[in-house]
Each structure stands twice: as C-alpha cells, then as structure tokens.
Phi, psi and omega in degrees: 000151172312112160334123135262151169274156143250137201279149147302319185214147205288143184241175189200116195229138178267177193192184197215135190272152148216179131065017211046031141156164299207144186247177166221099172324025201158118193290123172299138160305118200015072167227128189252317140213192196179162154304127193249045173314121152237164196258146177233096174278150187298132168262047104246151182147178172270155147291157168249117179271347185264318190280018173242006166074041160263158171235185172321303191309275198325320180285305179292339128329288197296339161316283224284336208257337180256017163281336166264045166230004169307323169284351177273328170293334197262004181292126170308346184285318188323332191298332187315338182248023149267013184256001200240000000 
C-alpha cells in the first residue's frame, strides 16, 4: 500500500457517482494525493441547511435571489446537462 501524508483535518467535496465512477464536482486544496471514503447519499430528499450553517433568513434570501434563473432551469434543452 501506498505512504499517504495525513492531513490534520479532513476535507470533504462534493461528487457525483456514475458508470462506476465518480467525478467530483469540485478540487480539493492542497492534495496531491490520499485515502478516500465514500459515502453515498440519497438522490432525493431535503437538504439540511442548518447543519451547512444556513438559517431561515439566509435560505429564504437565497430562495428569492435564485429563483430568477428558474425558468432558464426548467427549459428542456437543460436536461441534457442532467446526463453529465
């Protein structure tokens, strides 16, 4: 098995599994490489915005400032970039 450094603190990016495997929506910060767990969550459901350190207000901000790209979300050409 591989030498890994170990980080002091653990990072966590999100990703998306397909065809057997997994992209990652986002680069980790200084990692060239490491040891991985994954966890694999349900693709329905709610978010919890408070254990992501959102409150009412702020979600309810963030409702209001992204709601106007919602009719550009709902166009049918969009679904093509739910396949990716």
């Amino acid at each position: 098995m591989a030498n890994y450094h170990r980080s002091k603190m653990l990072q966590s990016v999100e990703g998306i599994y397909r065809n057997g495997k997994i992209e990652l929506l986002e680069t980790p910060t200084d990692i060239e490489e490491a040891q991985v767990i994954v966890t694999f969550m349900p693709k329905i459901g709610l978010v919890n915005l408070q254990s992501r350190g959102i409150n009412h207000e702020q979600a309810a901000d963030l409702r209001m400032r992204l709601s106007r790209f919602a009719p550009d979300w709902e166009l049918p050409d969009m679904d093509a970039y739910d396949a990716l």
